[in-house]
KOLVEX-562657 format. One record per atom (N, C-alpha, C): residue number from 0; residue in three letters; chain; atom name; x, z, y. Coordinates in Angstrom, 3 decimals. Atoms other than C-alpha are relative to their C-alpha. Example, Ala and Ser with C-alpha at 12.3 -4.5 7.8 and 13.67 -1.06 7.14 Angstrom:
2
R   pos   code   unit   site          X          Z          Y
R     0    ala      A      N      0.890      0.000     -1.190
R     0    ala      A     CA     12.300      7.800     -4.500
R     0    ala      A      C      0.900      0.000      1.200
R     1    ser      A      N     -0.820     -0.060     -1.190
R     1    ser      A     CA     13.670      7.140     -1.060
R     1    ser      A      C     -0.770      0.730      1.090
This chain:
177
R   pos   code   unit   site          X          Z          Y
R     0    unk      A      N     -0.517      0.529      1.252
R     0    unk      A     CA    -16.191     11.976    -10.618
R     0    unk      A      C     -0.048     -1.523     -0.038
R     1    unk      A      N      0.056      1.609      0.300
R     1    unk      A     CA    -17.109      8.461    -10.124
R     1    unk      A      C      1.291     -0.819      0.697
R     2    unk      A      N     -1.260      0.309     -0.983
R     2    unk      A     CA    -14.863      7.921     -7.252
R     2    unk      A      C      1.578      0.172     -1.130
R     3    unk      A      N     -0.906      0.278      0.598
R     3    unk      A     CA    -12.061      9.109     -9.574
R     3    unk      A      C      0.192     -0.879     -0.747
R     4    unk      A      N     -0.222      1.094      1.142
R     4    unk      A     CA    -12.813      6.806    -12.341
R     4    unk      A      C      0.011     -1.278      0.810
R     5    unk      A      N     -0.391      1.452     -1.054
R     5    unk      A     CA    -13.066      4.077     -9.099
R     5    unk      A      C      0.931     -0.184     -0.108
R     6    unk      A      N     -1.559     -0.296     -0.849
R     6    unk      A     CA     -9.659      5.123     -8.209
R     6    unk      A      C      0.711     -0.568     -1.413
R     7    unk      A      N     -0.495      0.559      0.921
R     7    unk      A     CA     -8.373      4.942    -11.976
R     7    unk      A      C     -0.140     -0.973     -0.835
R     8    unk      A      N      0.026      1.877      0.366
R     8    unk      A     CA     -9.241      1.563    -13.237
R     8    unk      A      C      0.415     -0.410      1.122
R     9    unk      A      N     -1.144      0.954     -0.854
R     9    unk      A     CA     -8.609      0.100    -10.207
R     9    unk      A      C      1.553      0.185      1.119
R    10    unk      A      N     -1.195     -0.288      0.004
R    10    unk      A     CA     -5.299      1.488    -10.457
R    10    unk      A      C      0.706     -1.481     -0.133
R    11    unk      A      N     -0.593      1.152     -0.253
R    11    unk      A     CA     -2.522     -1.456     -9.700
R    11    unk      A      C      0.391     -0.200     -1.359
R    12    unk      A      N     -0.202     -0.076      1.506
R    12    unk      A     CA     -1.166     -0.417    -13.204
R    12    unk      A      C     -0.761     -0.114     -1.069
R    13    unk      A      N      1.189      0.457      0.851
R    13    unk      A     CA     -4.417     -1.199    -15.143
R    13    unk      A      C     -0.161     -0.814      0.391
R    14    unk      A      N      0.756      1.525     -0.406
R    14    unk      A     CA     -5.741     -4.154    -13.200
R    14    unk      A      C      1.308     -1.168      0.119
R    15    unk      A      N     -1.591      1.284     -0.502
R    15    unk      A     CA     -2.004     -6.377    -12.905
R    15    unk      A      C     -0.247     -0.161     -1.698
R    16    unk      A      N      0.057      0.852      0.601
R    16    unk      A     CA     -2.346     -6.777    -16.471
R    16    unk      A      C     -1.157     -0.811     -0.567
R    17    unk      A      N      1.292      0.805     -0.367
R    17    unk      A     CA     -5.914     -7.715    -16.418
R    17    unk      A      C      0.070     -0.669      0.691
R    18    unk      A      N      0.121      1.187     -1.032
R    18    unk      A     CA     -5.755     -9.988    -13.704
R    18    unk      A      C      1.035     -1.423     -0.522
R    19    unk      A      N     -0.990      0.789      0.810
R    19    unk      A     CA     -2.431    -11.452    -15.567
R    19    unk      A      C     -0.574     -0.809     -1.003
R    20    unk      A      N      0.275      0.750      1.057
R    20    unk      A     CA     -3.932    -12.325    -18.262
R    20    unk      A      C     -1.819     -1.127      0.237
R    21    unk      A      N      1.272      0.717      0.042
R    21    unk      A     CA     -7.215    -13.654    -16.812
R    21    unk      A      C      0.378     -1.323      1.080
R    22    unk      A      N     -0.181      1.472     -0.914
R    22    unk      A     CA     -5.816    -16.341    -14.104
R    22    unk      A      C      1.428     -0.739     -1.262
R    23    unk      A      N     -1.152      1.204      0.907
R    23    unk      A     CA     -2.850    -17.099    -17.069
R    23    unk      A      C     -0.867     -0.717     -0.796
R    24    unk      A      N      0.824      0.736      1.003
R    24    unk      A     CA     -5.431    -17.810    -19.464
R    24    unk      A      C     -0.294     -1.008      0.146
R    25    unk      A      N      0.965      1.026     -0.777
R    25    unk      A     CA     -7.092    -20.045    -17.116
R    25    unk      A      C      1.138     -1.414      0.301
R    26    unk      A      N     -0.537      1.346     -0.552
R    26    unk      A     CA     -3.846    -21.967    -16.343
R    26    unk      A      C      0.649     -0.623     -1.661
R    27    unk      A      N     -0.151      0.635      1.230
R    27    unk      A     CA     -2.330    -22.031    -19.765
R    27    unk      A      C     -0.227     -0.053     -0.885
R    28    unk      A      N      0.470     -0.580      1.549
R    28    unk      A     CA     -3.933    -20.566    -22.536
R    28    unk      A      C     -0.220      1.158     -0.249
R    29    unk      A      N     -0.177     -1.207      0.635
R    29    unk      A     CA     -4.853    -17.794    -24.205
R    29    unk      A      C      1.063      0.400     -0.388
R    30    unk      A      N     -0.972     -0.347      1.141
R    30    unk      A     CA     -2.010    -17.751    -26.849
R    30    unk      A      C      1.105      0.382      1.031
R    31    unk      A      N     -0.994     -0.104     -0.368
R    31    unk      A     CA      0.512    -18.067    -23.913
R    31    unk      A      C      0.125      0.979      1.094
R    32    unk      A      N      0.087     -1.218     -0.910
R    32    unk      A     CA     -0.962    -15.424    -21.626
R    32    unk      A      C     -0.111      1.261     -0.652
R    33    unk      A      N     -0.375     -1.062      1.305
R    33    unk      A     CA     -0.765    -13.088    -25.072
R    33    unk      A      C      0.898     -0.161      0.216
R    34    unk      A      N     -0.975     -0.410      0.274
R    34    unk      A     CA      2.625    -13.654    -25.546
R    34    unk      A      C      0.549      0.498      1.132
R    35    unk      A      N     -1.249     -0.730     -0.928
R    35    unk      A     CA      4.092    -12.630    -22.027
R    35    unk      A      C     -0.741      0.736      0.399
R    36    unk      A      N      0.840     -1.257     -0.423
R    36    unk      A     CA      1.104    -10.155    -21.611
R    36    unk      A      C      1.207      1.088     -0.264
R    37    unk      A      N     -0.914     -1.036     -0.153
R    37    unk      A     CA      3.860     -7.590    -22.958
R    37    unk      A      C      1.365      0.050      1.288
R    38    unk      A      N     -0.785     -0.224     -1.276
R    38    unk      A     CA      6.392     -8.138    -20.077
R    38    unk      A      C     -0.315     -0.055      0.282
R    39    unk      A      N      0.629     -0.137     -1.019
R    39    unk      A     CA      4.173     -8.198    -18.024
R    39    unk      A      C     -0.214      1.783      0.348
R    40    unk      A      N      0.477     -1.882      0.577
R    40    unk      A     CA      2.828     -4.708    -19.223
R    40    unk      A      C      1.483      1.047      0.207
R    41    unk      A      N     -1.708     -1.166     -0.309
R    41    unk      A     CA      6.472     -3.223    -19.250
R    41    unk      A      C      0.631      0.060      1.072
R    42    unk      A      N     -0.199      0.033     -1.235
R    42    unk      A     CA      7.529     -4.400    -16.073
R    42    unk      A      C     -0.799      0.627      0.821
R    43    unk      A      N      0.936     -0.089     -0.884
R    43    unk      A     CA      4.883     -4.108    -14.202
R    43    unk      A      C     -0.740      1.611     -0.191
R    44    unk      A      N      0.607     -1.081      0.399
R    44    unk      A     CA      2.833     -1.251    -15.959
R    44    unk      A      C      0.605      1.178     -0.152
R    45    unk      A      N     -1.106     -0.856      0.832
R    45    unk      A     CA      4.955      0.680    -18.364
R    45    unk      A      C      1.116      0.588      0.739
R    46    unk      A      N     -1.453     -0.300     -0.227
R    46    unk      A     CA      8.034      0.924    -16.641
R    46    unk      A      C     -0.622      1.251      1.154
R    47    unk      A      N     -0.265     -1.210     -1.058
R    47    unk      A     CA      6.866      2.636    -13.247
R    47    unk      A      C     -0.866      1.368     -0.376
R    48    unk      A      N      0.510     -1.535      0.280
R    48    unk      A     CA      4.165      5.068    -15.058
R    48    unk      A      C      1.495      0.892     -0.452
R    49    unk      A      N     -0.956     -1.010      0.319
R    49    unk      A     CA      7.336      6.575    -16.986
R    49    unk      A      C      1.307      0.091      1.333
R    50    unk      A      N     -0.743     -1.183     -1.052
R    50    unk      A     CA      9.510      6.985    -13.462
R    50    unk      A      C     -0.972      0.842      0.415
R    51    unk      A      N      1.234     -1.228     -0.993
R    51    unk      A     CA      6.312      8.967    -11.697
R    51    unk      A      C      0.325      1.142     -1.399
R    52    unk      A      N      0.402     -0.945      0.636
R    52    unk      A     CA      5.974     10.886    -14.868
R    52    unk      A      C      0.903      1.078     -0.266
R    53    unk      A      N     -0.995     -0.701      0.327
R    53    unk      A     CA      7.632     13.667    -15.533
R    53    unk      A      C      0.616      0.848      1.915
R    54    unk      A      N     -0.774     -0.406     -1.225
R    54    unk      A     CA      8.542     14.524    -11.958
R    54    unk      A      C     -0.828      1.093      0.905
R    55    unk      A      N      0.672     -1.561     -0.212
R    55    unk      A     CA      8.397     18.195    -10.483
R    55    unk      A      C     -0.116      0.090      1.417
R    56    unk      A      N     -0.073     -0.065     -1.556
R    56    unk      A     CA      9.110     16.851     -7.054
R    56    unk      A      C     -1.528     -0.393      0.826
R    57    unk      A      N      1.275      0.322     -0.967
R    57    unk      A     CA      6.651     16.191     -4.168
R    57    unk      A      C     -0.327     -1.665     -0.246
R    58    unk      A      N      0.275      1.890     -0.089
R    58    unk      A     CA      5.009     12.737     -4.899
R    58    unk      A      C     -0.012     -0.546      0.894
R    59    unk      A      N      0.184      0.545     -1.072
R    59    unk      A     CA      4.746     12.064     -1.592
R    59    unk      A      C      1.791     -0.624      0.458
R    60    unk      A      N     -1.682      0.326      0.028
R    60    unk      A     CA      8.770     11.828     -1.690
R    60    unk      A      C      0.553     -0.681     -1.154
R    61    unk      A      N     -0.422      0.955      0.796
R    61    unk      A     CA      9.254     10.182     -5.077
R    61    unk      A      C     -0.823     -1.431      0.163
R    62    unk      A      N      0.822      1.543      0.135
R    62    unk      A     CA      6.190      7.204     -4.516
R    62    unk      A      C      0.779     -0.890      0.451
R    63    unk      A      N     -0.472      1.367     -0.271
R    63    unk      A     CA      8.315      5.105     -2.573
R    63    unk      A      C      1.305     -0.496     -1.274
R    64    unk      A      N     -0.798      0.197      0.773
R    64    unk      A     CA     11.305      5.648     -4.293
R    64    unk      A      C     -0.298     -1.613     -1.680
R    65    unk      A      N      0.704      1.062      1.372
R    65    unk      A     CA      9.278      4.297     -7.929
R    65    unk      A      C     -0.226     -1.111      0.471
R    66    unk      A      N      0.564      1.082     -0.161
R    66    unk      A     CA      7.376      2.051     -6.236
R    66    unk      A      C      1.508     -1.106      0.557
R    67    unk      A      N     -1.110      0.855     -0.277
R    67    unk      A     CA     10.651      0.101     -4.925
R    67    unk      A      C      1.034     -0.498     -1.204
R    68    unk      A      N     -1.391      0.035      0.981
R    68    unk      A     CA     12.783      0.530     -8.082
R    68    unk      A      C     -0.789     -0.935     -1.074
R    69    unk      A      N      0.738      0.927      1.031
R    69    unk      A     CA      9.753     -0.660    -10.134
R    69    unk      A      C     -0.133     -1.344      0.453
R    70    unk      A      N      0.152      1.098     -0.600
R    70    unk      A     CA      9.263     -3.424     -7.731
R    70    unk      A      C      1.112     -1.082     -0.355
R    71    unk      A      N     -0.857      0.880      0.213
R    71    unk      A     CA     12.560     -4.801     -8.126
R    71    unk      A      C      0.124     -0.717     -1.551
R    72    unk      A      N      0.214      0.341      1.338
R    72    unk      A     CA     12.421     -4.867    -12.001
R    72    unk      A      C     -1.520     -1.084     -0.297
R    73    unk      A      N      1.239      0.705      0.201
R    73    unk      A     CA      8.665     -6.315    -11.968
R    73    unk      A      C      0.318     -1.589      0.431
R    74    unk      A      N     -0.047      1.452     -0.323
R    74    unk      A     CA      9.867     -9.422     -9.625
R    74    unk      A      C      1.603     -0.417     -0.564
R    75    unk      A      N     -1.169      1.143      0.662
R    75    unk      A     CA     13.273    -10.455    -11.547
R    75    unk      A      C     -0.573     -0.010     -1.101
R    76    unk      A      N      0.784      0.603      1.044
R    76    unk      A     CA     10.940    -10.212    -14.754
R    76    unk      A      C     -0.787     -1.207      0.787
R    77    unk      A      N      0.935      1.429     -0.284
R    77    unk      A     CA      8.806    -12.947    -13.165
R    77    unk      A      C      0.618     -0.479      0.690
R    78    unk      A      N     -1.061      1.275     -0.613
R    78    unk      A     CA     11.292    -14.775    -11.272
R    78    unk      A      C      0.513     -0.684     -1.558
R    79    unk      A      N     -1.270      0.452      0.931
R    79    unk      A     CA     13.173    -15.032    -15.062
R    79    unk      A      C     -1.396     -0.467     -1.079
R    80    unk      A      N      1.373      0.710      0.590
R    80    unk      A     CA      9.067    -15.887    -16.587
R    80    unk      A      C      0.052     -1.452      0.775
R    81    unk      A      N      0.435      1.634     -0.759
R    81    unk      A     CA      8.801    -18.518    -13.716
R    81    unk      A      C      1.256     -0.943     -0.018
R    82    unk      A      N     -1.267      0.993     -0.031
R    82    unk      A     CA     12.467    -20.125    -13.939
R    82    unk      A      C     -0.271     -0.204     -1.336
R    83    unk      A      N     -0.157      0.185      0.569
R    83    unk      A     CA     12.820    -19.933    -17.630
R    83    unk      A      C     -0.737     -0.269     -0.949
R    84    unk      A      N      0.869     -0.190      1.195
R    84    unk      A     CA      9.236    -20.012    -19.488
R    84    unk      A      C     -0.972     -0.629      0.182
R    85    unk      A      N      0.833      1.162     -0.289
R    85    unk      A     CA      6.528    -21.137    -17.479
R    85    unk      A      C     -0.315      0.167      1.880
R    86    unk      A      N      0.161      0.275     -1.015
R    86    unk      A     CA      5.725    -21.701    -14.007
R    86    unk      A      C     -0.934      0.712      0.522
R    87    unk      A      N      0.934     -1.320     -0.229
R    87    unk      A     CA      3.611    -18.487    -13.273
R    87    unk      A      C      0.291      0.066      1.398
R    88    unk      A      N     -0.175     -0.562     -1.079
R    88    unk      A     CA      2.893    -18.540     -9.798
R    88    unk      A      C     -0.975      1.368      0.288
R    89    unk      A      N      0.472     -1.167     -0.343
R    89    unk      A     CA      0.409    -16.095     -9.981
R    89    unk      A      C      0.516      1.406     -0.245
R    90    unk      A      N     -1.075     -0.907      0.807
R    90    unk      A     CA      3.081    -13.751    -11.751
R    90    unk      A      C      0.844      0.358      1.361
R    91    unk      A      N     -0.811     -0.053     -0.857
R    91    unk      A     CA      5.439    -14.357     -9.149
R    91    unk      A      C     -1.030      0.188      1.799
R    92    unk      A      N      0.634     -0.653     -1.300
R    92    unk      A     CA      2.836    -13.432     -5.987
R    92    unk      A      C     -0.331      1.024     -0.139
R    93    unk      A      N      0.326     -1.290      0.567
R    93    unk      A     CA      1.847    -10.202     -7.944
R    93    unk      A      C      1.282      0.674      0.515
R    94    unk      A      N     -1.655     -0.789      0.324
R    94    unk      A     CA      5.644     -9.399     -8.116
R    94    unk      A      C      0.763      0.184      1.819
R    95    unk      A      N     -0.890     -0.603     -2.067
R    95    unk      A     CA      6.616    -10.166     -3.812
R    95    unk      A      C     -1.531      0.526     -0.034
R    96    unk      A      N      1.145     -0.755     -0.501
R    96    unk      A     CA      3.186     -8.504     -3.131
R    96    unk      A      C      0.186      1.498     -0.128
R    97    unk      A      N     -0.952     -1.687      0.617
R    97    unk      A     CA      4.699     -5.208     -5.066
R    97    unk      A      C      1.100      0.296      0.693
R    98    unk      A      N     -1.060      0.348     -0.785
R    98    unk      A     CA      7.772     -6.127     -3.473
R    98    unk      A      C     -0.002      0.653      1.651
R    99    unk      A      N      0.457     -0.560     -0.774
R    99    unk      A     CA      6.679     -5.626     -0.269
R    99    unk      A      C     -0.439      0.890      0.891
R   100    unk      A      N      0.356     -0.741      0.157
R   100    unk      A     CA      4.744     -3.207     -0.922
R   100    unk      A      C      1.032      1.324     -0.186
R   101    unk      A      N     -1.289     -0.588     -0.035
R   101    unk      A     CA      8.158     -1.487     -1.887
R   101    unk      A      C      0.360      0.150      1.040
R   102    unk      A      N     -0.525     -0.335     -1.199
R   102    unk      A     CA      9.626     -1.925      1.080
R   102    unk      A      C     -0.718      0.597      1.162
R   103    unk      A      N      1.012     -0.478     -0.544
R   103    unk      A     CA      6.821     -1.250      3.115
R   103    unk      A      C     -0.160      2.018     -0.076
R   104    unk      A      N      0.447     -1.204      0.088
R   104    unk      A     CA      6.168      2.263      1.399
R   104    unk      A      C      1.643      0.888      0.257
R   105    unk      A      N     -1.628     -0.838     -0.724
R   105    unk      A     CA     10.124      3.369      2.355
R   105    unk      A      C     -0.074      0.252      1.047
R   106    unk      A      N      0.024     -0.064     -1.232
R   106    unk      A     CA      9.060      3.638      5.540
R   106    unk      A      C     -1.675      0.839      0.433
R   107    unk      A      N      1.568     -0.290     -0.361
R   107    unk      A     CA      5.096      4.144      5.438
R   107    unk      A      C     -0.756     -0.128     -0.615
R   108    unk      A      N      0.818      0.254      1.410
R   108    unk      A     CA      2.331      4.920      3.059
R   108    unk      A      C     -0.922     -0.892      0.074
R   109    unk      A      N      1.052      1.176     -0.425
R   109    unk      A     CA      0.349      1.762      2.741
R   109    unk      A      C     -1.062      0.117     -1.905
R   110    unk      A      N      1.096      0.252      1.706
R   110    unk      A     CA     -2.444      1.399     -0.122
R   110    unk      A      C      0.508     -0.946     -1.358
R   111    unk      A      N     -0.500      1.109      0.819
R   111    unk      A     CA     -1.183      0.077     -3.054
R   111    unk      A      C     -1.269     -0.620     -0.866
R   112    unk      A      N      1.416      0.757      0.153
R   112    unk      A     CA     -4.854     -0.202     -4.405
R   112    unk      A      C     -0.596     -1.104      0.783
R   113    unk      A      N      0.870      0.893     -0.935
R   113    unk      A     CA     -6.287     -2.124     -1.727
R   113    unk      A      C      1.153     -0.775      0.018
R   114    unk      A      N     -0.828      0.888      0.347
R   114    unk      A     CA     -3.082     -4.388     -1.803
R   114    unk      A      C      0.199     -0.702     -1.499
R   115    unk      A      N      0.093      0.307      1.286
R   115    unk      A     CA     -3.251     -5.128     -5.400
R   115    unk      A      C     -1.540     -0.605     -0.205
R   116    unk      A      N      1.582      0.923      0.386
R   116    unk      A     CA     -7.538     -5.966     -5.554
R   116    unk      A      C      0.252     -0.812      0.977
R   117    unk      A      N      0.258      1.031     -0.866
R   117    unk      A     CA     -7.303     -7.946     -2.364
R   117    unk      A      C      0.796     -1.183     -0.933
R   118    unk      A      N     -1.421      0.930      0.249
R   118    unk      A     CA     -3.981     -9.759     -3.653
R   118    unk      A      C     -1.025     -0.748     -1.482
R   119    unk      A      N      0.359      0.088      1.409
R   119    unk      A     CA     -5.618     -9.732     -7.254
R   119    unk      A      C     -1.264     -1.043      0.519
R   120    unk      A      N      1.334      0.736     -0.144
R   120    unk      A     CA     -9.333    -11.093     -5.799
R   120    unk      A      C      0.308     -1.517      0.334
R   121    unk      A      N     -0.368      0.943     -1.423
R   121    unk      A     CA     -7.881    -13.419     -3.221
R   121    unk      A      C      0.510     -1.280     -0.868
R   122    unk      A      N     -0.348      0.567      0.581
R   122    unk      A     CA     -5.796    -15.232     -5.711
R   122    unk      A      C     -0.693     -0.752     -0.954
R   123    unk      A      N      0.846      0.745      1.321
R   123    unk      A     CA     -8.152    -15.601     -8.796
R   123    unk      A      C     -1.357     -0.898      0.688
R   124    unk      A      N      0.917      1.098     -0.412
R   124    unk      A     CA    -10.722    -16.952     -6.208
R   124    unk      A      C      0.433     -1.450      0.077
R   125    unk      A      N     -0.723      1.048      0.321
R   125    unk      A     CA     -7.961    -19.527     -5.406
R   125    unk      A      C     -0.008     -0.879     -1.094
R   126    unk      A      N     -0.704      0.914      1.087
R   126    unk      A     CA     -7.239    -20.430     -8.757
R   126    unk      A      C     -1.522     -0.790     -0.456
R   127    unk      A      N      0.963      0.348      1.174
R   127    unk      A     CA    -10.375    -20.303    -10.688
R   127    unk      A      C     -1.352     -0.133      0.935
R   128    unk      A      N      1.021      0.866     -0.913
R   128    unk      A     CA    -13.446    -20.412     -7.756
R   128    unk      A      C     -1.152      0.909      0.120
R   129    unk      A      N      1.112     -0.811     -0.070
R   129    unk      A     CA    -16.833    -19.113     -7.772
R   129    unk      A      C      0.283      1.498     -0.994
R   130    unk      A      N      0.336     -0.895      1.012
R   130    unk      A     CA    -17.105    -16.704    -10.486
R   130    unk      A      C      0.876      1.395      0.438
R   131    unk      A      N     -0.405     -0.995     -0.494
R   131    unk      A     CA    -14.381    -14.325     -9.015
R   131    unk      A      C     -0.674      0.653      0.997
R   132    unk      A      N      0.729     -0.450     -1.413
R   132    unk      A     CA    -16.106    -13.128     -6.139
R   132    unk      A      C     -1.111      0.932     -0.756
R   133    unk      A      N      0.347     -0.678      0.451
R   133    unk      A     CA    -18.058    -11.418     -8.542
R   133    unk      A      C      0.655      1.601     -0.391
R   134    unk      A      N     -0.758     -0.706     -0.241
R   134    unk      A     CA    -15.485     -9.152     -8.632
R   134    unk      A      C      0.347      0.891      1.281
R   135    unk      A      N     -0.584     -0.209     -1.527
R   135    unk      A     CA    -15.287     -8.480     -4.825
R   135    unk      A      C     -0.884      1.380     -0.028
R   136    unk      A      N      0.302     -0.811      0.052
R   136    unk      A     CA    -17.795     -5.474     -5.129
R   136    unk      A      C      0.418      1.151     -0.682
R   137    unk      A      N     -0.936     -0.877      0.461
R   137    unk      A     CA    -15.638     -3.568     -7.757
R   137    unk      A      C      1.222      0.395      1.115
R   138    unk      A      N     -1.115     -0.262     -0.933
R   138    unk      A     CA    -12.751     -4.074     -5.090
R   138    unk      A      C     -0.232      1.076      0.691
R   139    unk      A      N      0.627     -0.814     -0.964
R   139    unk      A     CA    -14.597     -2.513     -2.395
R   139    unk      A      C      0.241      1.261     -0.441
R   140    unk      A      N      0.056     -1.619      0.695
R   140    unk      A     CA    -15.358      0.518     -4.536
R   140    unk      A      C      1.332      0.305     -0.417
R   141    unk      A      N     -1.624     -1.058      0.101
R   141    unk      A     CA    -11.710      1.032     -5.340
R   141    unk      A      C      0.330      0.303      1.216
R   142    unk      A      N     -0.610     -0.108     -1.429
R   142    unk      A     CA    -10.903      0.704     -1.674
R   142    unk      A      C     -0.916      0.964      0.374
R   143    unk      A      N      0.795     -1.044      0.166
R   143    unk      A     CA    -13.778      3.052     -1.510
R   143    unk      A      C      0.774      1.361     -0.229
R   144    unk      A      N     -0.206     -0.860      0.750
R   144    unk      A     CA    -12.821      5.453     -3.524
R   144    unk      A      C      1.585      0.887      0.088
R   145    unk      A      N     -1.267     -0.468     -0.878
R   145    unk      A     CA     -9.301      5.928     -1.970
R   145    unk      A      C     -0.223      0.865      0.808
R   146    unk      A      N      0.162     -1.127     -0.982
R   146    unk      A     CA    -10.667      7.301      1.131
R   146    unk      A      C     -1.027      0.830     -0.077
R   147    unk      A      N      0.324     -1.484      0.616
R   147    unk      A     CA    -12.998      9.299     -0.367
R   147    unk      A      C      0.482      1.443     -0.394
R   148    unk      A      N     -1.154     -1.240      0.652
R   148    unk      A     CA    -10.640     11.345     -2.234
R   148    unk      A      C      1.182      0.242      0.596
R   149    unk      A      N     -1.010     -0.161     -0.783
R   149    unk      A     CA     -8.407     11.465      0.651
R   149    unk      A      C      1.222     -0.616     -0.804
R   150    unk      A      N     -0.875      0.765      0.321
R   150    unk      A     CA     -5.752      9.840     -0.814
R   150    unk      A      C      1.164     -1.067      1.263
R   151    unk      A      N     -0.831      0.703     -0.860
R   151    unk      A     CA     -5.114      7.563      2.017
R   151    unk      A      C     -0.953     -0.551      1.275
R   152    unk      A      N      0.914      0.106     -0.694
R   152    unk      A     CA     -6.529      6.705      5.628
R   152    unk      A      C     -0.582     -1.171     -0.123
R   153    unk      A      N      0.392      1.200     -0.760
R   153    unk      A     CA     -8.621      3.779      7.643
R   153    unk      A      C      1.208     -0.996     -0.642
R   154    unk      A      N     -1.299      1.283     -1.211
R   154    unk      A     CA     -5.282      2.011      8.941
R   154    unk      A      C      0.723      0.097     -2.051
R   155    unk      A      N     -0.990      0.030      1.147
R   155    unk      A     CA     -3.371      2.625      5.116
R   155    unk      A      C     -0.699     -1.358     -0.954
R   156    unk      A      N      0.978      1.195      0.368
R   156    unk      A     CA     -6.377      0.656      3.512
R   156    unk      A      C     -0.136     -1.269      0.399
R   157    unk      A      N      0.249      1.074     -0.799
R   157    unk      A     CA     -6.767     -1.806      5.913
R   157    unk      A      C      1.181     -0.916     -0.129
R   158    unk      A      N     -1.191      0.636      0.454
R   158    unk      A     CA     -3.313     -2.574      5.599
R   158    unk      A      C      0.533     -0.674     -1.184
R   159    unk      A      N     -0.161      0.599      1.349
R   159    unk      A     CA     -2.879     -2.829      2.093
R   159    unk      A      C     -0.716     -0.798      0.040
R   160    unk      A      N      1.077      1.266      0.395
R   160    unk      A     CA     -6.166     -5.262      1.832
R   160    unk      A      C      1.098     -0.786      0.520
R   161    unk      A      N     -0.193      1.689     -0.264
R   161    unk      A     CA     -4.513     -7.738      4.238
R   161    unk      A      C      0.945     -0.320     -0.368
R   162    unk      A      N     -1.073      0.216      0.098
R   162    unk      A     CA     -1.147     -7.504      3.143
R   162    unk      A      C     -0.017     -0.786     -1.883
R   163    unk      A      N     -0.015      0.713      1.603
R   163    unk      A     CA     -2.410     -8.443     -0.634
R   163    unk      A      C     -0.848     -1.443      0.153
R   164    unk      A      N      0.758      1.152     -0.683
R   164    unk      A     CA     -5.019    -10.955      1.252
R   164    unk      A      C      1.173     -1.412      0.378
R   165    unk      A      N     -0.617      0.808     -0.923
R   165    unk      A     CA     -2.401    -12.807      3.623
R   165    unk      A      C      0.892     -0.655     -1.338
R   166    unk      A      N     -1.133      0.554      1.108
R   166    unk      A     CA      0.461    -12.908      0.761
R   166    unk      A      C     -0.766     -0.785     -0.762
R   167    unk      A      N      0.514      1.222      0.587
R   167    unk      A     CA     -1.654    -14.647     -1.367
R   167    unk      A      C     -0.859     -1.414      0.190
R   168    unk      A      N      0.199      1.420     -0.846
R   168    unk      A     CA     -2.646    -16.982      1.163
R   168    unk      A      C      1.029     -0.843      0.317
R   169    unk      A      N     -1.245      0.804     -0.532
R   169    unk      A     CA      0.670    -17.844      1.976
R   169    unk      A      C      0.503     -0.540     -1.110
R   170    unk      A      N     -0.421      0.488      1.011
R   170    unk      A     CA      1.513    -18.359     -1.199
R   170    unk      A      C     -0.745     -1.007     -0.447
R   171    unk      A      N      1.205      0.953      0.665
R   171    unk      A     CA     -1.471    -20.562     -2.128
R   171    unk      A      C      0.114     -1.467      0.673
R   172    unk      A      N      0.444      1.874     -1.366
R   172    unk      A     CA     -1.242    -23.230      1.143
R   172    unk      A      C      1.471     -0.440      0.591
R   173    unk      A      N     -1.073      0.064     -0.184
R   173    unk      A     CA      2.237    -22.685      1.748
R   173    unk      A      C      1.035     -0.678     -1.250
R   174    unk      A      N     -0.696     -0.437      1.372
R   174    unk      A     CA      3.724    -22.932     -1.827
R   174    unk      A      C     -0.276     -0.698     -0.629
R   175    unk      A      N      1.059      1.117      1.133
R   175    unk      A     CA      1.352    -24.656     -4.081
R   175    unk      A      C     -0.789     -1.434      0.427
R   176    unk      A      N      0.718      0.851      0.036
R   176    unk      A     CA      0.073    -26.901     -2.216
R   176    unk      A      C      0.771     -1.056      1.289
């Protein structure tokens, strides 16, 4: 039971708008990481729980599907946050990290947990510094808690970490700086 509740909080769809709102806060505000907390939440969140739901087919044959269709919707919402509102790069590395991750899972099941905390850790250490890393032991235990419950192997895990790791390295030294 614990492992599940690992698994569901650090679901990509619970922790993207937590993480959203805790490195926006940090860059612009509270008030302004409230107001686009809801697209964030609909894109990102909202939108792909209601494709999974409802569906009588084999998940193993609809995940990519969602995960690609949601992907695309999640990063032209934050391409059209970062052109037209505010300069959200951490918005826009969430969104190619999903992205990715999309394309990636059309072909091969990669962790979208362990791609999402790495991506998620990796970044807010970037931004904000010590204090994240406090965080790095929750990670674990989601990445944990995956192959516990069979869900997904070694090599699927491993993958996702670096692929949420690397992207938000590249984005950080490449991009920003």
């Amino acid at each position: 039971k614990v492992w599940k509740f690992l698994s569901l909080i650090g679901h990509p769809l619970i922790q993207l708008p937590i993480w959203f709102f805790v490195i926006s806060s940090y860059y612009y505000g509270v008030f302004t990481a409230f107001l686009l907390l809801p697209l964030v939440v609909i894109s990102g969140s909202v939108f792909p729980y209601f494709l999974y739901r409802g569906k009588n087919s084999d998940l193993r044959e609809v995940r990519p599907k969602v995960l690609f269709i949601s992907s695309i919707l999640y990063f032209m919402v934050s391409l059209i946050i970062f052109r037209y509102i505010i300069s959200a790069i951490a918005l826009l590395t969430t969104s190619l990290v999903t992205f990715i991750d999309g394309l990636i899972s059309l072909k091969w099941k990669i962790s979208i947990h362990a791609t999402a905390i790495s991506g998620f850790i990796t970044y807010g250490y970037l931004t904000i510094g010590f204090p994240i890393l406090f965080s790095v032991p929750f990670g674990i235990l989601v990445v944990i808690s995956r192959y516990v419950l069979r869900k997904h192997t070694i090599s699927q895990l491993f993958a996702g970490t670096l692929i949420g790791f690397i992207i938000s390295l590249i984005i950080w030294y490449y991009i920003l700086k």
